[in-house]
C-alpha positions as CSV (number, residue, x, y, z in Angstrom):
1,X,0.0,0.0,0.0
2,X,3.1,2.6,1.3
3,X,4.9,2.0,-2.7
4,X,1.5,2.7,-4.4
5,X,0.7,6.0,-2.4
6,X,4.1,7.0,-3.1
7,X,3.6,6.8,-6.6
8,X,-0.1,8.3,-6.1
9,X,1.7,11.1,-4.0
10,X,4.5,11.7,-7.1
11,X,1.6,12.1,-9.5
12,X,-0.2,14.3,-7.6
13,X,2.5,16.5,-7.2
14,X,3.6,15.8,-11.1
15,X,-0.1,17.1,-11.9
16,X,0.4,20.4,-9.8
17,X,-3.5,19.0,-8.1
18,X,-1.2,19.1,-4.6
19,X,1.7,21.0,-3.3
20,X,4.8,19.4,-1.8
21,X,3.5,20.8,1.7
22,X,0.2,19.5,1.5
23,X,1.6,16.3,0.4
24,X,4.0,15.6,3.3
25,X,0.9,16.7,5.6
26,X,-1.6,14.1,4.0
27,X,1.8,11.9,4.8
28,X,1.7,12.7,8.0
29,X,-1.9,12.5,9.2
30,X,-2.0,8.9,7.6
31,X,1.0,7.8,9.1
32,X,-1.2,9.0,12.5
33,X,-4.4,7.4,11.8
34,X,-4.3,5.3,8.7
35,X,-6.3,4.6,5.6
36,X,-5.0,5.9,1.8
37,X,-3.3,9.1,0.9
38,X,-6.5,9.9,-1.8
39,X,-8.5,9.7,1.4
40,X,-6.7,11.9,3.6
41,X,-5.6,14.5,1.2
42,X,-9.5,14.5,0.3
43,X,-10.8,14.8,4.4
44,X,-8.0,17.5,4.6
45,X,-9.6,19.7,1.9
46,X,-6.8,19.9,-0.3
47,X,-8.6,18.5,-3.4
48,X,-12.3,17.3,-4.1
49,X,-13.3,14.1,-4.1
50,X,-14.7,14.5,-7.1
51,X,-11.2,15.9,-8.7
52,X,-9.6,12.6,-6.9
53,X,-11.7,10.6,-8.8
54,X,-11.4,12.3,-12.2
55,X,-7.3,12.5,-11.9
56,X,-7.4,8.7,-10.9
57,X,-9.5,7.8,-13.8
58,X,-7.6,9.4,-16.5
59,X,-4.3,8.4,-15.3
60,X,-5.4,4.4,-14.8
61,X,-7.7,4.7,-17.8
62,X,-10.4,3.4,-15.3
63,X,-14.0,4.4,-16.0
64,X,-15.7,6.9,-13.0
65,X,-18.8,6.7,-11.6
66,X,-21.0,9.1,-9.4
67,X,-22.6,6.6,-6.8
68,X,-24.4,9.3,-5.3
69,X,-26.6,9.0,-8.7
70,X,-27.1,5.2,-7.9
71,X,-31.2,4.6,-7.0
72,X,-30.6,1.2,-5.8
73,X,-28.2,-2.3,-5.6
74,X,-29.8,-5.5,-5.6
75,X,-29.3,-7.4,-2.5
76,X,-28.2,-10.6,-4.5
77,X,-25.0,-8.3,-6.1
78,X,-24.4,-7.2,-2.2
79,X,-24.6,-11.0,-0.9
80,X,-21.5,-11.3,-3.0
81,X,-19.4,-9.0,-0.9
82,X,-19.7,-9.1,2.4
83,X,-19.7,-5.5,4.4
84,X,-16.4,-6.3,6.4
85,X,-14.8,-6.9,2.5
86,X,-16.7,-4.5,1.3
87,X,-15.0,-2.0,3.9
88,X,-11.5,-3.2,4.0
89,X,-11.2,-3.0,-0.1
90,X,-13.3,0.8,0.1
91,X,-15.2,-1.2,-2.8
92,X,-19.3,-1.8,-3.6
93,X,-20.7,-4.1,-6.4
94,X,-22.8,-1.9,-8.7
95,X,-23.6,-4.5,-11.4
96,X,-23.5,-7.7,-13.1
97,X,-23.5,-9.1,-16.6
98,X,-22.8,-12.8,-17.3
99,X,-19.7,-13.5,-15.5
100,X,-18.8,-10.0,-15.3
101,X,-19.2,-7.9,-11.6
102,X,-19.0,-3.9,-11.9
103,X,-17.1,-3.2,-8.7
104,X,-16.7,0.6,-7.8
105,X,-13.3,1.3,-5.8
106,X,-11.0,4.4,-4.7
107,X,-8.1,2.8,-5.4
108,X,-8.5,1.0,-9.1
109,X,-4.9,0.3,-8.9
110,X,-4.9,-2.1,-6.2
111,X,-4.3,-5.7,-7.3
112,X,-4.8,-7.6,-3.8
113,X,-8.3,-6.5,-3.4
114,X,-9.2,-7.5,-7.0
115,X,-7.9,-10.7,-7.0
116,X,-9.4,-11.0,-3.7
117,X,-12.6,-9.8,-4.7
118,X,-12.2,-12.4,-8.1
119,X,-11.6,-15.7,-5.7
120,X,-14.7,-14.9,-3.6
121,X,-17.1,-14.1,-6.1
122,X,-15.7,-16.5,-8.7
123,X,-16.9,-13.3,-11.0
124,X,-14.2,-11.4,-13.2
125,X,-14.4,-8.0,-12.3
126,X,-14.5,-4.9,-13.7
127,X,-13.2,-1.5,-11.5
128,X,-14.9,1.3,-12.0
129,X,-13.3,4.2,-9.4
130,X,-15.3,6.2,-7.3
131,X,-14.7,8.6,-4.6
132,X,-13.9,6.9,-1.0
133,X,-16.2,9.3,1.2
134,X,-19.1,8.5,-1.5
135,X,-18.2,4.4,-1.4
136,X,-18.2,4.3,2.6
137,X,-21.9,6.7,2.5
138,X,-22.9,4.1,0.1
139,X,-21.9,0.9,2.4
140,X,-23.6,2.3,5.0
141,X,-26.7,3.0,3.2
142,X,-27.4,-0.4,1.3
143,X,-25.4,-3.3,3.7
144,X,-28.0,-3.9,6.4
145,X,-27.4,-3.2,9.8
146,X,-27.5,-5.8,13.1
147,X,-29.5,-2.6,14.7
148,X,-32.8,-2.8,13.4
149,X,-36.2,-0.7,14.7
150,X,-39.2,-3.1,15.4
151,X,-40.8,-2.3,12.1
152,X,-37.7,-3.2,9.9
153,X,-37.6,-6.3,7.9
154,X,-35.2,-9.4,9.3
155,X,-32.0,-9.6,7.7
156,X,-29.9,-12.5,7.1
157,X,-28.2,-13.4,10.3
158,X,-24.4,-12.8,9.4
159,X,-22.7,-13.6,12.9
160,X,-22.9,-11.8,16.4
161,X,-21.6,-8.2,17.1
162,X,-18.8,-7.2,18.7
163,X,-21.6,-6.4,21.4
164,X,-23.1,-9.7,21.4
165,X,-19.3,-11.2,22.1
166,X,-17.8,-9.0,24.6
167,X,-19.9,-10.3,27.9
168,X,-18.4,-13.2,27.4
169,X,-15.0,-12.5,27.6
170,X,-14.7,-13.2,31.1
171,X,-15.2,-16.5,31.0
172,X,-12.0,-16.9,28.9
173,X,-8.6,-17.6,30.9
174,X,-6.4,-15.6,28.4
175,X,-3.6,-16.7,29.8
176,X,-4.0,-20.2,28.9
177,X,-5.3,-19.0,25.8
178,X,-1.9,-17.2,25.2
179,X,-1.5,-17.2,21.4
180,X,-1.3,-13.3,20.8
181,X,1.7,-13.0,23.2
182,X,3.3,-16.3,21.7
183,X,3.0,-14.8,18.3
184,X,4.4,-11.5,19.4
185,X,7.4,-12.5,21.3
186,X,8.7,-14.9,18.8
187,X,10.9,-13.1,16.4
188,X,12.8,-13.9,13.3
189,X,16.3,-14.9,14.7
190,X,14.3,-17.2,17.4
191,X,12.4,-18.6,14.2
192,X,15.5,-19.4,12.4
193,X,17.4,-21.4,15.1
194,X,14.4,-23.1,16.3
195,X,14.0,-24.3,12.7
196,X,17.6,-25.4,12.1
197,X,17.2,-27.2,15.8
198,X,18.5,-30.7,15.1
199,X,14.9,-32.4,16.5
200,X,13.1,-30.1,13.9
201,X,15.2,-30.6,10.9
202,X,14.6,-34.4,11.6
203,X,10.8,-34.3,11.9
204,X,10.4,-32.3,9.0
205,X,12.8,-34.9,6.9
206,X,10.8,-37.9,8.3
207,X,7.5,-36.3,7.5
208,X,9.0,-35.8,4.2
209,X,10.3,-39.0,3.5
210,X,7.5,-41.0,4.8
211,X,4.9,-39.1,3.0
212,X,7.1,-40.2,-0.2
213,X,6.7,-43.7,1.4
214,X,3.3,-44.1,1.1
215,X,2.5,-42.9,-2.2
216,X,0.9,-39.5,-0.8
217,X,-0.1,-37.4,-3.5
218,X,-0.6,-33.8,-0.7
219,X,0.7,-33.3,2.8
220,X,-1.3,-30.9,5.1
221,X,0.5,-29.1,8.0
222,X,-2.4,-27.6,10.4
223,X,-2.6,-25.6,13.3
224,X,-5.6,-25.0,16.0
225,X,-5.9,-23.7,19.1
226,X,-4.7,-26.3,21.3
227,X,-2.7,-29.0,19.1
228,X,-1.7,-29.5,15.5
229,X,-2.1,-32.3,13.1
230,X,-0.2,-34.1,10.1
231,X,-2.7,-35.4,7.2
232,X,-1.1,-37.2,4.2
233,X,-3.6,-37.5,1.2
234,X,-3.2,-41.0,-0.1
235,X,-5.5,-42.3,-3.1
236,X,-7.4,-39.2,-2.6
237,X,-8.2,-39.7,0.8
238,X,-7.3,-37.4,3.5
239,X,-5.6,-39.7,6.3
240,X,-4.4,-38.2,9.7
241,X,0.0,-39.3,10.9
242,X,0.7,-37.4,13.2
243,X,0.3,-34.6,16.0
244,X,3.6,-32.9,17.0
245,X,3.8,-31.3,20.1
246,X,2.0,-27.8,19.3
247,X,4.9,-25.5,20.7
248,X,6.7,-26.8,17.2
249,X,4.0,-25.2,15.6
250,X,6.2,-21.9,14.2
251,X,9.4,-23.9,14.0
252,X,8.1,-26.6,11.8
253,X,6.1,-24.1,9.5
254,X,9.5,-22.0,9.8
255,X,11.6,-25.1,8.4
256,X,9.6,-25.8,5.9
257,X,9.9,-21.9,4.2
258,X,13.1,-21.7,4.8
259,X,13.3,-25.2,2.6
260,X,11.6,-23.9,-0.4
261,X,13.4,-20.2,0.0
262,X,10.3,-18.4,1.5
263,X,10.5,-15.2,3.9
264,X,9.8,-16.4,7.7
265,X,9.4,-13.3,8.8
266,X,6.5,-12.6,6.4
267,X,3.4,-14.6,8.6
268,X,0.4,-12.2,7.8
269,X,0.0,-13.2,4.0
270,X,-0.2,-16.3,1.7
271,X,3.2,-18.0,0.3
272,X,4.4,-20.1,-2.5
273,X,7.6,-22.0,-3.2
274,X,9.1,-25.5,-4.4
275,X,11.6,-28.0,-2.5
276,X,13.5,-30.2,-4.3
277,X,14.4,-33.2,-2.9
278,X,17.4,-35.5,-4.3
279,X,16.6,-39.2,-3.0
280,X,18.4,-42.5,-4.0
281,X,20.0,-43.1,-7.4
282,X,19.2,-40.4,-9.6
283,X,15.1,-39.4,-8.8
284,X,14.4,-36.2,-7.8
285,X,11.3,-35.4,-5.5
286,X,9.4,-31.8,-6.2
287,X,7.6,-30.5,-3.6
288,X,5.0,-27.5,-4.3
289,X,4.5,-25.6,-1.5
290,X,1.3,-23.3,-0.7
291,X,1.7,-21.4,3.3
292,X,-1.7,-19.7,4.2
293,X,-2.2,-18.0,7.3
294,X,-5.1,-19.2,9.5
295,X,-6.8,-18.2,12.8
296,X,-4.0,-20.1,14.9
297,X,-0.7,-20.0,12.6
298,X,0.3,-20.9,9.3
299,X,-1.2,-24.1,7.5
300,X,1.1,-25.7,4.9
301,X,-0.4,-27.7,2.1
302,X,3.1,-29.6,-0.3
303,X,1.7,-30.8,-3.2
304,X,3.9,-34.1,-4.0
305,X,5.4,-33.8,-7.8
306,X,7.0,-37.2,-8.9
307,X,8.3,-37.3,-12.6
308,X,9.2,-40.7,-12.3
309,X,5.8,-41.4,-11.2
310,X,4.5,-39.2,-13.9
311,X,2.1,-41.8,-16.3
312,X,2.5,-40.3,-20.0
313,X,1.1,-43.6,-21.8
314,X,-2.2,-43.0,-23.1
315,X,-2.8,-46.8,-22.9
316,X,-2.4,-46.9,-18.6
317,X,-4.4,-43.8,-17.6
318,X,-7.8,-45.9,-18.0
319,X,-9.5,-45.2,-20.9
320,X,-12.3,-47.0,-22.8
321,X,-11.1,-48.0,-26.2
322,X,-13.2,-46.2,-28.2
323,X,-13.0,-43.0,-25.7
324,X,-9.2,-43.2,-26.6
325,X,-9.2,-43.5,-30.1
326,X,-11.3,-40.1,-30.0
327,X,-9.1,-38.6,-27.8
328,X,-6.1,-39.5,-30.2
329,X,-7.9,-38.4,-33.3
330,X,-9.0,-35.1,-31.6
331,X,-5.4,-34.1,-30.6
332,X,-3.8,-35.1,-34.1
333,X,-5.7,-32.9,-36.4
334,X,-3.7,-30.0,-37.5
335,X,-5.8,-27.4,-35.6
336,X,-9.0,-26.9,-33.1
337,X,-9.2,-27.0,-29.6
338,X,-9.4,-29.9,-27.1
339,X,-10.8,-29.2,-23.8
340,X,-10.3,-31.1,-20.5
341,X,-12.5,-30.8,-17.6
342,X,-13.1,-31.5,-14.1
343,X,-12.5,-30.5,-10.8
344,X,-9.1,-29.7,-9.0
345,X,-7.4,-33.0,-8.4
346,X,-9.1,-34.9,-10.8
347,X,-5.9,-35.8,-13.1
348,X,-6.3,-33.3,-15.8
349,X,-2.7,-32.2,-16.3
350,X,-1.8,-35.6,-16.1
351,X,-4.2,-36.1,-19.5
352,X,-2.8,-32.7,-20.7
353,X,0.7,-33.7,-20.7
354,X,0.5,-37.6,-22.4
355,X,-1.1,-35.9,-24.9
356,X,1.4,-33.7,-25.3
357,X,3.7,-36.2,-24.9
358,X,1.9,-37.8,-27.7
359,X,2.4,-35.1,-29.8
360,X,6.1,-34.3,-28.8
361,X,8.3,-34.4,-31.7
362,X,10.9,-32.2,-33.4
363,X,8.8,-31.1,-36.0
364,X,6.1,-29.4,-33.7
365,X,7.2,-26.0,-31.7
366,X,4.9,-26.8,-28.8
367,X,4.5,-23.9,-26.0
368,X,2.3,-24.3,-23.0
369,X,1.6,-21.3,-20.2
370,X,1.1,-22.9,-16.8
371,X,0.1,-21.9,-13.1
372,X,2.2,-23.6,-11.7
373,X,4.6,-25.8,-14.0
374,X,4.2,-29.0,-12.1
375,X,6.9,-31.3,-14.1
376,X,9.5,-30.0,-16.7
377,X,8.8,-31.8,-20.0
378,X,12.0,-31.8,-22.3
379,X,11.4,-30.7,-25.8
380,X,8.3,-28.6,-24.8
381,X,8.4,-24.4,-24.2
382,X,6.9,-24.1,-20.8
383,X,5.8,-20.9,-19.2
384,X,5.3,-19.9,-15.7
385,X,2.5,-17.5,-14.8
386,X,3.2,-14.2,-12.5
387,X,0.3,-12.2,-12.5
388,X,1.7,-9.7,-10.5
389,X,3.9,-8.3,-13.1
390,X,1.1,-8.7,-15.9
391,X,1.8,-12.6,-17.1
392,X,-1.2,-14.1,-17.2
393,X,-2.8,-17.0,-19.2
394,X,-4.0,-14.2,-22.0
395,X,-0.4,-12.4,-22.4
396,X,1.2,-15.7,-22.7
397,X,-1.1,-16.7,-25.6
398,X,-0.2,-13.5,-27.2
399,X,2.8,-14.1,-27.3
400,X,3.2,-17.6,-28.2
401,X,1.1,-16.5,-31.6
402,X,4.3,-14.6,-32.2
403,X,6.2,-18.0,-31.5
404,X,5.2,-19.5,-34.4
405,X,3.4,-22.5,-32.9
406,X,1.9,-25.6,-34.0
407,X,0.1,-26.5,-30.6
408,X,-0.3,-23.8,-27.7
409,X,-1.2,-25.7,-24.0
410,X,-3.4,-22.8,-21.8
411,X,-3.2,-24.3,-18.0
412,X,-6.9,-23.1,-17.6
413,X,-9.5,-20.6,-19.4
414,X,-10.4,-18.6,-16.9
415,X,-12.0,-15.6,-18.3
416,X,-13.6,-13.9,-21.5
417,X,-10.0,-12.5,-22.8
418,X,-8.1,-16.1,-22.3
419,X,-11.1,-17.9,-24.1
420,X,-11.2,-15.4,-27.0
421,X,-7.8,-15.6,-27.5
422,X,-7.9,-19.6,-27.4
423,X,-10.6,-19.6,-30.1
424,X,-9.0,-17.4,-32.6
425,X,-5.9,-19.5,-32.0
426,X,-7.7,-23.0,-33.1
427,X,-9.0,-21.0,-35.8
428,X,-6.4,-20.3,-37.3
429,X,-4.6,-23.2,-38.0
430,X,-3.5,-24.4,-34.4
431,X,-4.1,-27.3,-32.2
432,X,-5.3,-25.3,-28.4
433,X,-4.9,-27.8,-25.2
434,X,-6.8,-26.4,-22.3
435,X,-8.7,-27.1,-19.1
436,X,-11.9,-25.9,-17.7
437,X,-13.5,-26.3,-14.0
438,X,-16.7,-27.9,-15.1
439,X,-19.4,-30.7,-13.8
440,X,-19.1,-32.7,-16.9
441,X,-18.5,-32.4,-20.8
442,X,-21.6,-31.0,-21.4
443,X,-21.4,-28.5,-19.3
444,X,-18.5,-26.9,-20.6
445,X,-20.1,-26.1,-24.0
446,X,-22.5,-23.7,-21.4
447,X,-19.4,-22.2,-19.2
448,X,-17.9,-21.0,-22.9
449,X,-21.0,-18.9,-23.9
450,X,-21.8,-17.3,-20.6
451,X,-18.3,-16.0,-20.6
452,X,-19.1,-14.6,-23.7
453,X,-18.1,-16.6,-27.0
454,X,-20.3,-16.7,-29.6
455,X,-21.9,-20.0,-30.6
456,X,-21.1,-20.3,-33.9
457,X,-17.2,-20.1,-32.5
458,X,-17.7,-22.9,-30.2
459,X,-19.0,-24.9,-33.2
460,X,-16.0,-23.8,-35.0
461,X,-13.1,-24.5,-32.8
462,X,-14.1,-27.2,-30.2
463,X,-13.0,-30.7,-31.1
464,X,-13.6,-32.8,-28.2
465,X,-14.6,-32.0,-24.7
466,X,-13.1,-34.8,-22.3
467,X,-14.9,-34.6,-18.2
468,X,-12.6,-36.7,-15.8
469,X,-12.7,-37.8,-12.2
470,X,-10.2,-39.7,-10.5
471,X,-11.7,-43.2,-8.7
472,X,-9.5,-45.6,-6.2
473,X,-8.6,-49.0,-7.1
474,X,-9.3,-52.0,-5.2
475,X,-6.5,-53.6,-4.0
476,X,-6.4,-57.2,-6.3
477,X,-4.3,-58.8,-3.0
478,X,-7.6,-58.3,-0.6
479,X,-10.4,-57.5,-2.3
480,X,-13.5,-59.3,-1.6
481,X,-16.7,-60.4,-3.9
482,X,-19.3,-58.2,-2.5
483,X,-23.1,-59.5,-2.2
484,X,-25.0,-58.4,-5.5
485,X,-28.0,-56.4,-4.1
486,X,-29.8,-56.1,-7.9
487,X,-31.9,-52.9,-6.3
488,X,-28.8,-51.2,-5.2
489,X,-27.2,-51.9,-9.3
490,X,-30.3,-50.4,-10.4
491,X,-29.8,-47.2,-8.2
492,X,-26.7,-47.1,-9.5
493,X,-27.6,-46.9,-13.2
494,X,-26.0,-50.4,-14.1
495,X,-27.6,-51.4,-17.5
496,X,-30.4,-53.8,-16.5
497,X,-28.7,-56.2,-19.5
498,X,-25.7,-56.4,-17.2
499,X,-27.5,-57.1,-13.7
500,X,-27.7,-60.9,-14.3
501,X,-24.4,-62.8,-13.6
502,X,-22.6,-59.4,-12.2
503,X,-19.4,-59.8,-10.0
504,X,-18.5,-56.8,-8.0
505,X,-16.3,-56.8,-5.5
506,X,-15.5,-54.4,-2.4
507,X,-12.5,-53.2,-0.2
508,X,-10.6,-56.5,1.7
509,X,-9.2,-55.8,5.4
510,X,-6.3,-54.5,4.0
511,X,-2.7,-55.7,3.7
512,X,0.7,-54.8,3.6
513,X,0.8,-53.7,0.1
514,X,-2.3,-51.3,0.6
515,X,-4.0,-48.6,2.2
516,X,-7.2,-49.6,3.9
517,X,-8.0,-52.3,0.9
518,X,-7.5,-49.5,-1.9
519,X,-3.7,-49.4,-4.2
520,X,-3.4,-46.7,-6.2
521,X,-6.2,-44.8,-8.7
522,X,-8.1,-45.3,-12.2
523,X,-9.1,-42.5,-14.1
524,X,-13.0,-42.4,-15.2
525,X,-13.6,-40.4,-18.5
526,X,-16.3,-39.1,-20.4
527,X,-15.4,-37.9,-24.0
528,X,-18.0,-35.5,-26.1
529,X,-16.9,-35.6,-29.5
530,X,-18.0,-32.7,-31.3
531,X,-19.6,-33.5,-34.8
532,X,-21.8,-32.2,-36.8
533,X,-25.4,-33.0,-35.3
534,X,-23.8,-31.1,-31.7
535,X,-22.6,-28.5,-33.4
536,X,-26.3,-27.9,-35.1
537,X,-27.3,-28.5,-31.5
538,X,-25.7,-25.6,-29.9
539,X,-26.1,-23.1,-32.6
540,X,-30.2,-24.3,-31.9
541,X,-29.5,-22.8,-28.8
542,X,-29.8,-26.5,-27.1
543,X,-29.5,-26.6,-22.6
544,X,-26.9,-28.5,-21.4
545,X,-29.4,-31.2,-20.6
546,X,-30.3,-31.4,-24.0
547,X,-27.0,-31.2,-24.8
548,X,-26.1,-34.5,-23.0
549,X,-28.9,-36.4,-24.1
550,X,-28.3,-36.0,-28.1
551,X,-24.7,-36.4,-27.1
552,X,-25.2,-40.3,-25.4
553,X,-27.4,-40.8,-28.0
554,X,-24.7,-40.9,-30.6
555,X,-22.7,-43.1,-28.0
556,X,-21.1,-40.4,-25.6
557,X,-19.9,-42.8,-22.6
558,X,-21.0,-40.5,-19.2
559,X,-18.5,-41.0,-16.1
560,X,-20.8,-42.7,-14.5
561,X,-21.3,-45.3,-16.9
562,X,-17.6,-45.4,-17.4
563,X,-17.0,-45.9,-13.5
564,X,-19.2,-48.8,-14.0
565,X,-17.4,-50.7,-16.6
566,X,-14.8,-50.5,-13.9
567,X,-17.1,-51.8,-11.2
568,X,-17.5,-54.8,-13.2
569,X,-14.6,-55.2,-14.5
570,X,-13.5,-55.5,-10.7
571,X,-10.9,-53.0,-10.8
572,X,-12.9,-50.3,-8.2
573,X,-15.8,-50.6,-6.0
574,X,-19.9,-49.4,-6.4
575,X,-19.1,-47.2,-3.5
576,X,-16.3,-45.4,-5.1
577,X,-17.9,-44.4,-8.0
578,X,-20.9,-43.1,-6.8
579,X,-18.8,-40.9,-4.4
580,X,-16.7,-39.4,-7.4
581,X,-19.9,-39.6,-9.8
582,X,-23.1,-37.5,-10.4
583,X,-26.1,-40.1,-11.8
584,X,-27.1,-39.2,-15.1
């Protein structure tokens, strides 16, 4: 905030709107009580709001607004924000269109609270600037207030006051609760050689190490108020280790960022690094690591990245023959787009790089722009994201059409610009990879039009649309057959051809070479081919339930149908799949 008022201030005072003394007074008084230098130089009189917000939106080529003209907000478009948000970011919804959320702020320049405001609407947003005076009036006038007359209507319950809360302080014993002073008398140096402590280093190694052991794909470092807890993720499954003593909270977190190069004296805000581990012989072990802040410490999430567990044969990730040979045909035609879908964790940039792996050879120039880059694929142009200094999924697209590609890889299309971008790419002569966060295949043809492509460019450019989930596999040391119940079959949606004779089996005991009667995972995919009768489909303006109908009628396998050709094949259990799958 202090290096963007500075550069506010220097405009300012470039612009001749302030004077040097006003300016180190404005300084001065927020220094003494806070807030943003636009606010304080407008409280002390020495320019108009409304001059603040004119200045602003010329120099940021941000569109102004006078809120004051507003007759109303609808309550659904203040639902989105909540007041506290609303206040901390000086920011008020003021419309919506499609997946598109007008946001007035004072400050259109300030990244943190858009991104912020992006990840809890799930909207894109648009700034608009406004004056801060006029955006506070505003909160106050449209959120609802706890302190309501006997006449007014009830309002959503949002949580008690600060009223409500303070009679009951009393009954606390804050000096067992303690955790403020802990986190104020522990200081950097005390951080640091607590974390190089010899106990320490070894715990974190063995946590490490073990988690590498048993085939965990996350491990999950949390802290609460009065102890904290290890969870590996292992075939999916969240599964509690360990608890260390809690007063290694800070020094375990601590050894951990000071493994992947973070800053331990930075606890107030999010953090992301890598650790690279060397183990026997010549594999390598990359750990991503993701440090959030919580109510009692920092909770670490390490994403587990194996490269020599990394499955780039087509033929071993589990698809249905005919599902694979469309897959295959989709990603070798010269240009279009292939779309993979599904949820986080579902396996889809495992898919995304066999295919390119598939397509890897030294006559293609093959680029891909990634957030993160999980493995490091030889032969193969990978970018890193940073959209802090402007290098998002839709800059690196620009700039790979400047590459001269044959096939482009986009992590994810999140937004109109990224899509648009995508689409003109497979239309003009070049094969597009990407991923979506959809329900199912269908689905995604929907999720492309409300963020705003035409349908007669979805028709154009789509090739195949793949939906995936990720299902565990029984172990084939313990499983047992499982009693047919034909009712249960039925509920599941098993063909009533292939009730009669079924075998199905279930989890065993479990043994030594598996985790609770489950060894490893299967992926379940559902592949929409998109020929001609879809295309006439969408351009008729079909729903997406329509949509998937016409699309299993010409022989579209849904996941849940694919998860039960695994059922009876024996290779996973009825349970599994209708936990990772919707019915149909």
């Amino acid at each position: 905030m202090a290096g963007k008022d500075q550069k506010l201030g220097e405009l300012l005072l470039r612009s001749q709107i302030v004077t040097g003394a006003q300016l180190e007074a404005a300084r001065a008084e927020q220094r003494k009580s806070g807030g943003r230098l636009s606010g304080q130089l407008t409280k002390l009189g020495y320019v108009r709001e409304q001059d603040m917000t004119n200045f602003l939106s010329r120099q940021f080529g941000v569109p102004s607004i006078h809120i004051e003209e507003i007759q109303s907000i609808a309550p659904e478009l203040l639902k989105l924000i909540p007041r506290d948000k609303a206040v901390k970011h000086c920011c008020l919804p003021i419309n919506r269109m499609g997946q598109t959320l007008m946001v007035a702020m004072s400050d259109p320049t300030d990244m943190f609270a858009i991104d912020d405001l992006k990840f809890m609407t799930g909207f894109n947003i648009e700034v608009v600037v406004a004056g801060e005076q006029a955006i506070l009036s505003a909160i106050d006038k449209y959120y609802p207030s706890k302190k309501q007359g006997p006449d007014s209507q009830p309002q959503e319950d949002i949580g008690p006051t600060f009223e409500d809360m303070a009679g009951g302080i009393d009954d606390f014993n804050l000096d067992e609760i303690g955790y403020g002073e802990e986190e104020e008398s522990v200081n950097t140096v005390d951080l640091q050689n607590m974390a190089e402590e010899a106990p320490v280093v070894r715990l974190v190694n063995a946590i490490l190490v073990d988690a590498i052991r048993n085939n965990a794909s996350d491990i999950h470092m949390e802290p609460y108020e009065k102890m904290m807890r290890i969870r590996f993720r292992i075939d999916g499954v969240l599964k509690e280790v360990m608890r260390p003593p809690l007063k290694l909270r800070n020094a375990i977190v601590s050894r951990v960022k000071i493994m992947s190069s973070l800053d331990i004296a930075e606890r107030r805000l999010p953090q992301d690094g890598r650790i690279k581990l060397k183990l026997g012989g010549d594999r390598e072990m990359d750990f991503r690591v993701s440090v959030l802040p919580t109510l009692f410490g920092e909770k670490v999430v390490m994403r587990l990245l194996d490269k020599s567990n990394l499955q780039l044969d087509m033929t071993k990730l589990g698809f249905e023959p005919r599902a694979l040979k469309e897959f295959k045909e989709a990603i070798h035609r010269p240009y279009g787009m292939v779309l993979v879908t599904g949820p986080t964790g579902s396996g889809k940039t495992t898919t995304l790089y066999s295919a390119l792996s598939e397509l890897n050879q030294v006559t293609e120039n093959i680029s891909t722009a990634e957030d993160p880059v999980e493995f490091n694929l030889s032969g193969i142009n990978q970018v890193q994201m940073h959209d802090a200094i402007g290098l998002n999924f839709a800059a690196a697209l620009r700039s790979f059409l400047r590459q001269d590609p044959d096939i482009i890889m986009v992590g994810e299309i999140r937004d109109f610009e990224t899509a648009e971008i995508a689409v003109k790419s497979a239309l003009t002569g070049h094969m597009v990879l990407s991923t979506l966060h959809t329900n199912d295949a269908p689905s995604t043809v929907s999720r492309l039009l409300n963020m705003g492509i035409e349908p007669f460019l979805v028709c154009s450019s789509v090739n195949l649309i793949l939906a995936q989930r990720l299902a565990r596999k029984l172990c084939p040391y313990c499983r047992k057959e499982a009693h047919v119940d034909t009712q249960a079959l039925r509920d599941a949606q098993v063909p009533e051809d292939r009730i009669p004779g079924a075998r199905i089996y279930e989890p065993g005991p479990g043994c030594d070479k598996c985790n609770n009667g489950f060894k490893g995972r299967i992926a379940l995919y559902e592949v929409m081919v998109f020929g001609e009768e879809l295309r006439s489909a969408v351009l008729q303006g079909y729903s997406t339930a329509e949509l998937k109908s016409e699309a299993i009628r010409l022989g579209m396998q849904t996941l849940r149908m694919a998860g039960i050709n695994k059922v009876l094949e024996g290779t996973t259990s009825l349970t599994e799949v209708c936990r990772v799958t919707a019915p149909d």
